[in-house]
PDB file of the backbone (N, CA, C, O) and the ligand in Angstrom, with CONECT records:
HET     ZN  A 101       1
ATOM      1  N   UNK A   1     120.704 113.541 101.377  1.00  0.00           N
ATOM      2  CA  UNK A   1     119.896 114.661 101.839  1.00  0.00           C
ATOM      3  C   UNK A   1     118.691 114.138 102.611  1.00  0.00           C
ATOM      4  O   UNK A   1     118.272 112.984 102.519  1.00  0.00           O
ATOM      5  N   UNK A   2     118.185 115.069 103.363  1.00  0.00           N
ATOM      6  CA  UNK A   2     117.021 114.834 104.057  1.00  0.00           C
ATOM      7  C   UNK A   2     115.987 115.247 103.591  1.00  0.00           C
ATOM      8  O   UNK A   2     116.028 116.112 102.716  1.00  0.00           O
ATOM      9  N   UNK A   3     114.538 114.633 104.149  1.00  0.00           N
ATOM     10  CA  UNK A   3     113.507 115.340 103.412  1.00  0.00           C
ATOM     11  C   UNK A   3     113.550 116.419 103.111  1.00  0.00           C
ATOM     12  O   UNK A   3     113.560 116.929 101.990  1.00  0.00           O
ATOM     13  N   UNK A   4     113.602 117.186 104.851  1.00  0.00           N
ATOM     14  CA  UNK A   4     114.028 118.691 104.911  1.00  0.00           C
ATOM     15  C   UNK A   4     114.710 119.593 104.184  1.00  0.00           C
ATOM     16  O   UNK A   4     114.518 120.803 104.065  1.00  0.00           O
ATOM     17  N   UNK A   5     115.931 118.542 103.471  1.00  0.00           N
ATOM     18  CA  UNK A   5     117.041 119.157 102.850  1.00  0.00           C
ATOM     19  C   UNK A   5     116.540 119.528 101.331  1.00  0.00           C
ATOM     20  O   UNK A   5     116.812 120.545 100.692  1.00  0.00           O
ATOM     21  N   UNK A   6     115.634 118.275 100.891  1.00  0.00           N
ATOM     22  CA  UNK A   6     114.971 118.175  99.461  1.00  0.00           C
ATOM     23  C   UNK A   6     114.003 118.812  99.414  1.00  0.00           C
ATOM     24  O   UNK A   6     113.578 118.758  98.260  1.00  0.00           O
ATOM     25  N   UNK A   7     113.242 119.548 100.172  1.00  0.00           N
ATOM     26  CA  UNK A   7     112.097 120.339 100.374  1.00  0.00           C
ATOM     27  C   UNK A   7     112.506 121.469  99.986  1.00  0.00           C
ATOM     28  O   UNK A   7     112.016 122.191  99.118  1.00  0.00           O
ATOM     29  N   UNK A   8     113.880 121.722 100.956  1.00  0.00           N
ATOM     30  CA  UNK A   8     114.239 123.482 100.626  1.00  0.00           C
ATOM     31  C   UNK A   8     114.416 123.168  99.480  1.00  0.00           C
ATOM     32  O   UNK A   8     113.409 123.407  98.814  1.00  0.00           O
ATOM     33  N   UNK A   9     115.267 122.714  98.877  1.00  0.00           N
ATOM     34  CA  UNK A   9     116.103 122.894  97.419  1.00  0.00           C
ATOM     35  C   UNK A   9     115.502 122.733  96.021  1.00  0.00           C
ATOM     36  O   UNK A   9     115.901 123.147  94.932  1.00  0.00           O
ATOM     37  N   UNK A  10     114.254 121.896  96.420  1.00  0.00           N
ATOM     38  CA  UNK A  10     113.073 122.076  95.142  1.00  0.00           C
ATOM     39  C   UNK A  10     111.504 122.698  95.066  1.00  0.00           C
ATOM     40  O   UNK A  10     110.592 122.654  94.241  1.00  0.00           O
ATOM     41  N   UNK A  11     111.734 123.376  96.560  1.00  0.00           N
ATOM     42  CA  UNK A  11     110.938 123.919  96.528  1.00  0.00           C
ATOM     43  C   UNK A  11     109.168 123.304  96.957  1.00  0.00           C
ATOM     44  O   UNK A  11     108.116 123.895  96.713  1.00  0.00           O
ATOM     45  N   UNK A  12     109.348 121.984  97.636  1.00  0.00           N
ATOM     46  CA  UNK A  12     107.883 120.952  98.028  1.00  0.00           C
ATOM     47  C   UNK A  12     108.358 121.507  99.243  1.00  0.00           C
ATOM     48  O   UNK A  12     109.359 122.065  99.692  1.00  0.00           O
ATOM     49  N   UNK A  13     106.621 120.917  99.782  1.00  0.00           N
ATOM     50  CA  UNK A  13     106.780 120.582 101.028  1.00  0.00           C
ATOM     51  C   UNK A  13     107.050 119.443 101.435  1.00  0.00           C
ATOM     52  O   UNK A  13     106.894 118.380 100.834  1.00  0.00           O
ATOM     53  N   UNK A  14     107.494 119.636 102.539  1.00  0.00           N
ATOM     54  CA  UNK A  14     108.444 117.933 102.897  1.00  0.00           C
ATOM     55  C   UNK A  14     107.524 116.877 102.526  1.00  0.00           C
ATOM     56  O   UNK A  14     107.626 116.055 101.615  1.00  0.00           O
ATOM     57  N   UNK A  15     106.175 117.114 103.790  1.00  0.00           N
ATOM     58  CA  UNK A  15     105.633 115.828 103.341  1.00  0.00           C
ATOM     59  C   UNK A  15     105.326 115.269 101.912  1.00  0.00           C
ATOM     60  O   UNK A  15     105.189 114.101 101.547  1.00  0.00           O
ATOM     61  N   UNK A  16     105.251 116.558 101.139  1.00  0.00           N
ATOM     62  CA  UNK A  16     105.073 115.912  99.332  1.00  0.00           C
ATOM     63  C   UNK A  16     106.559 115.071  99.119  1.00  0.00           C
ATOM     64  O   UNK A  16     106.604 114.101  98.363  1.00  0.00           O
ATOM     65  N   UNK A  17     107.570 115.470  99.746  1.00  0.00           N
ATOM     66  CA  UNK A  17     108.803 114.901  99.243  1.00  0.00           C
ATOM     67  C   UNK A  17     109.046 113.674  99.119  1.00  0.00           C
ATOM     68  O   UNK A  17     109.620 113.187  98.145  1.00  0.00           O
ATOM     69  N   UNK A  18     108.408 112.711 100.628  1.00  0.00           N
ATOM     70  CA  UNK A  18     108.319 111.129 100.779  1.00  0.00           C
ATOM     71  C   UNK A  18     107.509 110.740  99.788  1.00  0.00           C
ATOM     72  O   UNK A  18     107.806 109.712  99.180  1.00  0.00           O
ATOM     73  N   UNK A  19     106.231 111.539  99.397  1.00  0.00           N
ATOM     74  CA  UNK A  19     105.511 110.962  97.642  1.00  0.00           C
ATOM     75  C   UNK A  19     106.548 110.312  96.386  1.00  0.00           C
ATOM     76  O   UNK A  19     106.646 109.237  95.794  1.00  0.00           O
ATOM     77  N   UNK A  20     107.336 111.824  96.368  1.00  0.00           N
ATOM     78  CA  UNK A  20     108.096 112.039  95.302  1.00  0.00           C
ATOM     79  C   UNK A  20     109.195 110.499  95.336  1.00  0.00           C
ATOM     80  O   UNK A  20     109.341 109.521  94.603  1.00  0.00           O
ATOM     81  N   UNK A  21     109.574 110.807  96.148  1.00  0.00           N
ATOM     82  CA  UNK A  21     111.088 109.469  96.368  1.00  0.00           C
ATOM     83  C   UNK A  21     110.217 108.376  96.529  1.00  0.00           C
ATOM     84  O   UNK A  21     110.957 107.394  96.599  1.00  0.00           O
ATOM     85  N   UNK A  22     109.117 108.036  96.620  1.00  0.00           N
ATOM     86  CA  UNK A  22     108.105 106.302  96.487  1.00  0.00           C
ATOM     87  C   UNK A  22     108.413 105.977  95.063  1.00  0.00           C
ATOM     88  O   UNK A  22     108.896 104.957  94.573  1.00  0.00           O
ATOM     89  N   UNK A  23     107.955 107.271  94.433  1.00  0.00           N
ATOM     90  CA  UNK A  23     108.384 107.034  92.442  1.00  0.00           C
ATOM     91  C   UNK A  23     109.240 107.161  92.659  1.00  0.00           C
ATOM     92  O   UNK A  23     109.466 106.103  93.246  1.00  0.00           O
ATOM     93  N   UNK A  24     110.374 107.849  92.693  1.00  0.00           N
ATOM     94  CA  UNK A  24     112.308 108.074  92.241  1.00  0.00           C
ATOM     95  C   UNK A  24     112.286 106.519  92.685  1.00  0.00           C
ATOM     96  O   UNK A  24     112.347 105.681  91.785  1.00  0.00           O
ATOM     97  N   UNK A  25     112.205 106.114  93.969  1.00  0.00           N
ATOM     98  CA  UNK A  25     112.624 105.045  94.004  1.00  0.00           C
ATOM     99  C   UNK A  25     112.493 103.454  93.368  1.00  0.00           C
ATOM    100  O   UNK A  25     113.330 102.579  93.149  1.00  0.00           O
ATOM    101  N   UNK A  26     110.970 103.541  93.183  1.00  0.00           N
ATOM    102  CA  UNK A  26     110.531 102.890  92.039  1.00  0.00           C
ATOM    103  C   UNK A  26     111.336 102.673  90.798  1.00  0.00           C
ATOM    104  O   UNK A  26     111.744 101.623  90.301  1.00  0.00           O
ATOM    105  N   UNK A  27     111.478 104.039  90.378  1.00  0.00           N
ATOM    106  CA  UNK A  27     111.638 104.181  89.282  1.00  0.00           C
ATOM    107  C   UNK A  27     113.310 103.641  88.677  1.00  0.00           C
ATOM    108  O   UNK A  27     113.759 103.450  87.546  1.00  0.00           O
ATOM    109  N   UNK A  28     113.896 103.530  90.071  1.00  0.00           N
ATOM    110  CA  UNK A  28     115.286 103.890  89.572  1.00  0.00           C
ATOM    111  C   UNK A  28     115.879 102.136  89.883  1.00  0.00           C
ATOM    112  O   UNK A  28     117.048 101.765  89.988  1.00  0.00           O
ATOM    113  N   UNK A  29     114.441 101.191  89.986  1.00  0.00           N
ATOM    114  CA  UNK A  29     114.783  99.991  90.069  1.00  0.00           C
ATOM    115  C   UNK A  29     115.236  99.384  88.860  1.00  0.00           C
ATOM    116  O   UNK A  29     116.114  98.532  88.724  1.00  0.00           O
ATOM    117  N   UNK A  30     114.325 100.084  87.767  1.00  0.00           N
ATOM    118  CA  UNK A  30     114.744  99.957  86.253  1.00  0.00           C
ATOM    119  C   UNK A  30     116.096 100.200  85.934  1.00  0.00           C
ATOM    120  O   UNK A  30     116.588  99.211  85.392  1.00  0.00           O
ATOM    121  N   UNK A  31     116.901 101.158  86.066  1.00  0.00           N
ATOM    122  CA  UNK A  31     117.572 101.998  85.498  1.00  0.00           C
ATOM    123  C   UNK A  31     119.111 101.805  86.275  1.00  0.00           C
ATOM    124  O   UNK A  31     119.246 101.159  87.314  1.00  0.00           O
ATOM    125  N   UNK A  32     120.119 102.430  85.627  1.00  0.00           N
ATOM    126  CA  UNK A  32     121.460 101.977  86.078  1.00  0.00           C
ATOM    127  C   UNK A  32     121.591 102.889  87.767  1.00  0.00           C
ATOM    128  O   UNK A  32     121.877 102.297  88.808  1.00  0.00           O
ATOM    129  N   UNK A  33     121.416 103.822  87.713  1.00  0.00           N
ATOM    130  CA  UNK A  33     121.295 104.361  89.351  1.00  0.00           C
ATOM    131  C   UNK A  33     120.564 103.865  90.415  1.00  0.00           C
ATOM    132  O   UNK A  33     119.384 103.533  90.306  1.00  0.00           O
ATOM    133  N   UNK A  34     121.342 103.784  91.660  1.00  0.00           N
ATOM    134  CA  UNK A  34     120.920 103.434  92.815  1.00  0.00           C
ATOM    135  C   UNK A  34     120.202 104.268  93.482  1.00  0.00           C
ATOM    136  O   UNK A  34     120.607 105.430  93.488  1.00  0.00           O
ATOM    137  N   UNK A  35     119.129 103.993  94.124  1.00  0.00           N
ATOM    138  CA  UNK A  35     118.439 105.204  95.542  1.00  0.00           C
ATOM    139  C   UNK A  35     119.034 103.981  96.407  1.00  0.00           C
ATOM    140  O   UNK A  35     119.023 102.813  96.017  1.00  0.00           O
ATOM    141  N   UNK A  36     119.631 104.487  97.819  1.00  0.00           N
ATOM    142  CA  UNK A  36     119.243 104.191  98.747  1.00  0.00           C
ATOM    143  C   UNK A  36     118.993 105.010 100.392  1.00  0.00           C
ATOM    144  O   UNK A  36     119.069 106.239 100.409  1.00  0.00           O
ATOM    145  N   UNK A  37     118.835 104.598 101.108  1.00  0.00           N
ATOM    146  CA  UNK A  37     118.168 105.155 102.406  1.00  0.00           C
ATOM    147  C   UNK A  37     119.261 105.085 103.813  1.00  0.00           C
ATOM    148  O   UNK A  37     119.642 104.037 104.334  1.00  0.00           O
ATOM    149  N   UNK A  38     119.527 106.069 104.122  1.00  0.00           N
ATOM    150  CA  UNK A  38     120.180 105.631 105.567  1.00  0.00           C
ATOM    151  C   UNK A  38     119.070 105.753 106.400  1.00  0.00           C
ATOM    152  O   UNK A  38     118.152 106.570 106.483  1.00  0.00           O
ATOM    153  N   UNK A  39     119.407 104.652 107.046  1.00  0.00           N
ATOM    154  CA  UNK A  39     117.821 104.981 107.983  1.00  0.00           C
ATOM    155  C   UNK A  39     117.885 105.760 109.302  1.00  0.00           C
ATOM    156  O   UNK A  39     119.036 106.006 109.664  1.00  0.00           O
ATOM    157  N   UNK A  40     117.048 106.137 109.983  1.00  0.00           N
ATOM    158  CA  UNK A  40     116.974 106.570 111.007  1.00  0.00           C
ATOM    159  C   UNK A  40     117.575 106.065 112.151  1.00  0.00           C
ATOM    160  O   UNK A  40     117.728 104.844 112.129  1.00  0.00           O
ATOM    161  N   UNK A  41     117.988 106.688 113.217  1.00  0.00           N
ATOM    162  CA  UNK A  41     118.755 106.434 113.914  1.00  0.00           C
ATOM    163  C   UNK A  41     118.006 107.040 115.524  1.00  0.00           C
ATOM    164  O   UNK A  41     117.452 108.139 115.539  1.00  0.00           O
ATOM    165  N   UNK A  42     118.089 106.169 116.803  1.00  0.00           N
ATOM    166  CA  UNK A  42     117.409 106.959 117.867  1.00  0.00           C
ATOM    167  C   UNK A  42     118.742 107.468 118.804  1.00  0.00           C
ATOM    168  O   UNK A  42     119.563 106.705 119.313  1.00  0.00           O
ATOM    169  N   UNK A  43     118.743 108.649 118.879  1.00  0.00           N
ATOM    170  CA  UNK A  43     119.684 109.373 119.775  1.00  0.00           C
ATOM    171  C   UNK A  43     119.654 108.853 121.137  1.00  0.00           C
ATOM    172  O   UNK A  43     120.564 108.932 121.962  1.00  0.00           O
ATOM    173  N   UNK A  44     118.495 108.306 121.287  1.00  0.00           N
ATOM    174  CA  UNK A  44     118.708 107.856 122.914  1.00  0.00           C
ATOM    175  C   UNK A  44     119.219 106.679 123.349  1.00  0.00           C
ATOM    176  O   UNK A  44     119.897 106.591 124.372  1.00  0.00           O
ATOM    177  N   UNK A  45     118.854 105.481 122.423  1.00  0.00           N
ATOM    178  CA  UNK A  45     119.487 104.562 122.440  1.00  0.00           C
ATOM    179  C   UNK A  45     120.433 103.907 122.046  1.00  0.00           C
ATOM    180  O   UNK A  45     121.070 102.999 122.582  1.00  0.00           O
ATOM    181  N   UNK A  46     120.532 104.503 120.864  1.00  0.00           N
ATOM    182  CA  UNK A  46     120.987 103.473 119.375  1.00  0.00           C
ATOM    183  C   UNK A  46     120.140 102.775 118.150  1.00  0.00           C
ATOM    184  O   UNK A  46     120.176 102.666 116.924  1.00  0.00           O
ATOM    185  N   UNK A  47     119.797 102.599 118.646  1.00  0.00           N
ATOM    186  CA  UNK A  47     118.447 101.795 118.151  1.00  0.00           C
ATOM    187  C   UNK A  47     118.555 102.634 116.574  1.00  0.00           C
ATOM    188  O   UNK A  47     118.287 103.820 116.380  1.00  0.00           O
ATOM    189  N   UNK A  48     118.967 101.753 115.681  1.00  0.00           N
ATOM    190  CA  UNK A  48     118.809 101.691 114.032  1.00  0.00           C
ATOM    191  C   UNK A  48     117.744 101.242 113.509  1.00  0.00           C
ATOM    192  O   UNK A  48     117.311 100.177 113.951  1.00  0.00           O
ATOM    193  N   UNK A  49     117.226 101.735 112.726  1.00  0.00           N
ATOM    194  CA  UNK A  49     115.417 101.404 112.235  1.00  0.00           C
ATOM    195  C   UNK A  49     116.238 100.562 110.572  1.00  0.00           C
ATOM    196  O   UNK A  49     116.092 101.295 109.594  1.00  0.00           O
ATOM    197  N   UNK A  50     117.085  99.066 110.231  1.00  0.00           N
ATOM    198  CA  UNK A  50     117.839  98.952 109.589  1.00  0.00           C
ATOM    199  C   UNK A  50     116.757  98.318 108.339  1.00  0.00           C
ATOM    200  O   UNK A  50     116.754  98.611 107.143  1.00  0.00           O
ATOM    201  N   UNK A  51     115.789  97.275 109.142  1.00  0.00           N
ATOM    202  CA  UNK A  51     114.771  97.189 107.816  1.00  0.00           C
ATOM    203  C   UNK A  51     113.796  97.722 107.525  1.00  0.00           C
ATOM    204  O   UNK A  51     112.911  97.096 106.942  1.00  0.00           O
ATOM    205  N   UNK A  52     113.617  99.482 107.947  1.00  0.00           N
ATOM    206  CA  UNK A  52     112.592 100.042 107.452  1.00  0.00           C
ATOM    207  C   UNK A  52     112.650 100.843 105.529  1.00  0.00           C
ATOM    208  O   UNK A  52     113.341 101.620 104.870  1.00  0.00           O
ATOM    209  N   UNK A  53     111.406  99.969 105.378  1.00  0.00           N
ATOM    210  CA  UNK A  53     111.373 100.311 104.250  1.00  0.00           C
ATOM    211  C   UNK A  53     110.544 101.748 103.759  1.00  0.00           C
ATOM    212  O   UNK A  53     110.602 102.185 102.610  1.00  0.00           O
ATOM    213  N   UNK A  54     109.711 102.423 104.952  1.00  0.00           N
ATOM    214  CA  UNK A  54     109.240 103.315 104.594  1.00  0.00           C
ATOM    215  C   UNK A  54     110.270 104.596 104.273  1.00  0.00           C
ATOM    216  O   UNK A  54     111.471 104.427 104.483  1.00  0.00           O
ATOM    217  N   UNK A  55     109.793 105.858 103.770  1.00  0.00           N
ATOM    218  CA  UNK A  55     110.463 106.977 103.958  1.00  0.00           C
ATOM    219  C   UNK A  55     110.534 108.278 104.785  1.00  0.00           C
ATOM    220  O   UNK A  55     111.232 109.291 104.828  1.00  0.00           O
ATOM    221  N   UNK A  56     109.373 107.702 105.478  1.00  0.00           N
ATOM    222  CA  UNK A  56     108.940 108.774 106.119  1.00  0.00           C
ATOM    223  C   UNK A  56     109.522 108.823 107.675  1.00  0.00           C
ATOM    224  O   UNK A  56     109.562 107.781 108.329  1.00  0.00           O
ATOM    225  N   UNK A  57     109.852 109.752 108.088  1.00  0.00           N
ATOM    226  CA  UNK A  57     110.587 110.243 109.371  1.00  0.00           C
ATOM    227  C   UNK A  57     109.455 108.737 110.869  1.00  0.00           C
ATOM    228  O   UNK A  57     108.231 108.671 110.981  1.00  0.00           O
ATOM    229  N   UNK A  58     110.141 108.172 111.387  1.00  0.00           N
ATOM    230  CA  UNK A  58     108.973 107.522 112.351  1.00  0.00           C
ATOM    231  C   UNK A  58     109.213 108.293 113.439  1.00  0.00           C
ATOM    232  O   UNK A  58     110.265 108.860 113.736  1.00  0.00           O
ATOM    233  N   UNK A  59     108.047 108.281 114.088  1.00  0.00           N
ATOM    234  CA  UNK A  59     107.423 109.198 115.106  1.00  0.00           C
ATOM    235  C   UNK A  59     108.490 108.417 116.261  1.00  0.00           C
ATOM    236  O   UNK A  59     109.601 108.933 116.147  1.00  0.00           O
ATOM    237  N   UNK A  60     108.485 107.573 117.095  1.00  0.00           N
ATOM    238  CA  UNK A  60     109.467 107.284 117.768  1.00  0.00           C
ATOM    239  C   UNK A  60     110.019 106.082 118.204  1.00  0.00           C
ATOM    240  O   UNK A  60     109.472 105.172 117.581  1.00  0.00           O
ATOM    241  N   UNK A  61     110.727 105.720 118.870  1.00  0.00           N
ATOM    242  CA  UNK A  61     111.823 104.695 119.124  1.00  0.00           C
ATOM    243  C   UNK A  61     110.738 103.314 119.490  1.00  0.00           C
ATOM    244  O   UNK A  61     110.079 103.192 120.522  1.00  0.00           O
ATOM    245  N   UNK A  62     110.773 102.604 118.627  1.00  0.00           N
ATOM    246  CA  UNK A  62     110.061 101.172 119.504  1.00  0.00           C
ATOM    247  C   UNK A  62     110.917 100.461 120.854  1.00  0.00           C
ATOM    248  O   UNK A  62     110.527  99.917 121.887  1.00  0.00           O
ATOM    249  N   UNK A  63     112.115 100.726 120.350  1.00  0.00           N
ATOM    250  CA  UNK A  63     112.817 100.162 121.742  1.00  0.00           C
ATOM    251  C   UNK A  63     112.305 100.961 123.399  1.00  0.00           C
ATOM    252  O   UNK A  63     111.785 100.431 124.380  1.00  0.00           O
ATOM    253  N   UNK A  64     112.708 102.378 123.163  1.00  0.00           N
ATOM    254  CA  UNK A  64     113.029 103.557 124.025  1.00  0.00           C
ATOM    255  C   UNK A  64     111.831 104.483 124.501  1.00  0.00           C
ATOM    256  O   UNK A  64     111.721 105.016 125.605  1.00  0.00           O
ATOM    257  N   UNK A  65     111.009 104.554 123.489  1.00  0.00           N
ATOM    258  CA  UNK A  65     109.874 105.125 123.168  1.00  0.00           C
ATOM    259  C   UNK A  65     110.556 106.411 122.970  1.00  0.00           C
ATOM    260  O   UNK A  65     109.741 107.307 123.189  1.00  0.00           O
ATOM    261  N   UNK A  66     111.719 106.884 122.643  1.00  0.00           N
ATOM    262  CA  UNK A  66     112.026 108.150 122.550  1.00  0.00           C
ATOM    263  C   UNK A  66     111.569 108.954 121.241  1.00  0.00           C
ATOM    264  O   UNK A  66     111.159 108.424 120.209  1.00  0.00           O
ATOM    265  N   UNK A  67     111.671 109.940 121.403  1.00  0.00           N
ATOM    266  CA  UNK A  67     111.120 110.758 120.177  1.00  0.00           C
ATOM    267  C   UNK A  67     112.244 111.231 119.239  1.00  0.00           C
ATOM    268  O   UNK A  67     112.142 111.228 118.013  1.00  0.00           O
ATOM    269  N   UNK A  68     113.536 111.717 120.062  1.00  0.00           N
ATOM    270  CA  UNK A  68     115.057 111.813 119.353  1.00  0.00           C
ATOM    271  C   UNK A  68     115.135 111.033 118.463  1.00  0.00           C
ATOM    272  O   UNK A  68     115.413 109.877 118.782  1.00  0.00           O
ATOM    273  N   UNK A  69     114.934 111.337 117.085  1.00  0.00           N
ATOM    274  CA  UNK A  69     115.177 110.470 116.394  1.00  0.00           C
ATOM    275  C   UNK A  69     116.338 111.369 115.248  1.00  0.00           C
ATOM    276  O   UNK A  69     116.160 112.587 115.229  1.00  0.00           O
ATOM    277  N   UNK A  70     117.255 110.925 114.509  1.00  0.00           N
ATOM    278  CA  UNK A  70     117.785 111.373 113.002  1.00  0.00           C
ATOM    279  C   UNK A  70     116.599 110.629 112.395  1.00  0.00           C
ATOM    280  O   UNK A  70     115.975 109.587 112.597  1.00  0.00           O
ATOM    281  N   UNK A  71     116.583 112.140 111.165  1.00  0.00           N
ATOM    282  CA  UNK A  71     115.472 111.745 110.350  1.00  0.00           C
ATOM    283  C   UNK A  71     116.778 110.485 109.053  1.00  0.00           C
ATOM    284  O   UNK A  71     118.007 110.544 109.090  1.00  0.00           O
ATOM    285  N   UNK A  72     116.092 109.695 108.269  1.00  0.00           N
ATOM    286  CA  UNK A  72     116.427 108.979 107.034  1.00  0.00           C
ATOM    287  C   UNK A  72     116.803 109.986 106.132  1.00  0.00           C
ATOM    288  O   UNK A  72     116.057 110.942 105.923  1.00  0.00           O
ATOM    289  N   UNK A  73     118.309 109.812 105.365  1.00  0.00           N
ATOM    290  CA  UNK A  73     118.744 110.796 104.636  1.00  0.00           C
ATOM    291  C   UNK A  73     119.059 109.659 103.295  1.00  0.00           C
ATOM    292  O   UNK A  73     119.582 108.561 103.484  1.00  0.00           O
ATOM    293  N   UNK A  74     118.596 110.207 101.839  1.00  0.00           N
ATOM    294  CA  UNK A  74     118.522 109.745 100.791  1.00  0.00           C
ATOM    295  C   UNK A  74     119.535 109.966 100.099  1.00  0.00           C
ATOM    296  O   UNK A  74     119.890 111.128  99.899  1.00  0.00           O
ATOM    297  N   UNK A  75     120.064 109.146  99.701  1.00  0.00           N
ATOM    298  CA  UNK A  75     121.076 109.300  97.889  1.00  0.00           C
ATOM    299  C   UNK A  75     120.859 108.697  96.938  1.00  0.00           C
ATOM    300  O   UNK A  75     120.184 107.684  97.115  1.00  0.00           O
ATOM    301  N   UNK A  76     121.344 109.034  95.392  1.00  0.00           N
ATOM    302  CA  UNK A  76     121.541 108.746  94.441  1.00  0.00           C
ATOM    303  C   UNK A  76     122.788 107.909  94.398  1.00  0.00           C
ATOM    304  O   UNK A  76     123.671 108.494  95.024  1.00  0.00           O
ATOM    305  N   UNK A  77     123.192 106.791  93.912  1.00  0.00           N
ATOM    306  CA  UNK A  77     124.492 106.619  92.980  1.00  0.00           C
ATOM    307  C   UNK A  77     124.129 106.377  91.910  1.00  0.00           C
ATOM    308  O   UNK A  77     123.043 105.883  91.606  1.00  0.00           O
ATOM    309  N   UNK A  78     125.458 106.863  90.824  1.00  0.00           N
ATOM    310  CA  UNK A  78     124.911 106.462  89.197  1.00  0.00           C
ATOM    311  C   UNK A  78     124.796 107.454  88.562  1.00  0.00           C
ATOM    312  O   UNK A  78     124.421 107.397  87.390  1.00  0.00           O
TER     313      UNK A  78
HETATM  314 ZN    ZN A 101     115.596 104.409 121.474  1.00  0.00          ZN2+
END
């Protein structure tokens, strides 16, 4: 899911959502479940953001300078 997606469905606002998943993700270093991140992707180029560790949507393409970006969509396994 996307921020967007986790916002509607629990009811935050997005930007609280990247808070929330800093702990989930933290948290779930302990524990038998996985978080991980697909990262963002730039529509204009290609350009994969593959070692970003943040969560938050980036403003735009370092390659391209484009703004098209897919936002980072989160899962659980476990
Ligand atoms: Zn680009």
């Amino acid at each position: 899911m996307t921020a967007r997606d986790l916002s509607r469905a629990a009811g935050v606002p997005e930007k609280e959502v990247c808070d929330h998943l800093v702990h989930i993700r933290r948290s779930m270093r302990t524990g038998r479940s996985a978080f991980s991140m697909t990262p963002p992707e730039c529509l204009a180029c290609g350009y994969v953001y593959a070692d970003r560790r943040r969560l938050t949507r980036p403003g735009r393409c370092p390659r391209c300078k484009s703004t098209h970006l897919t936002p980072p969509s989160f899962r659980i396994d476990g």
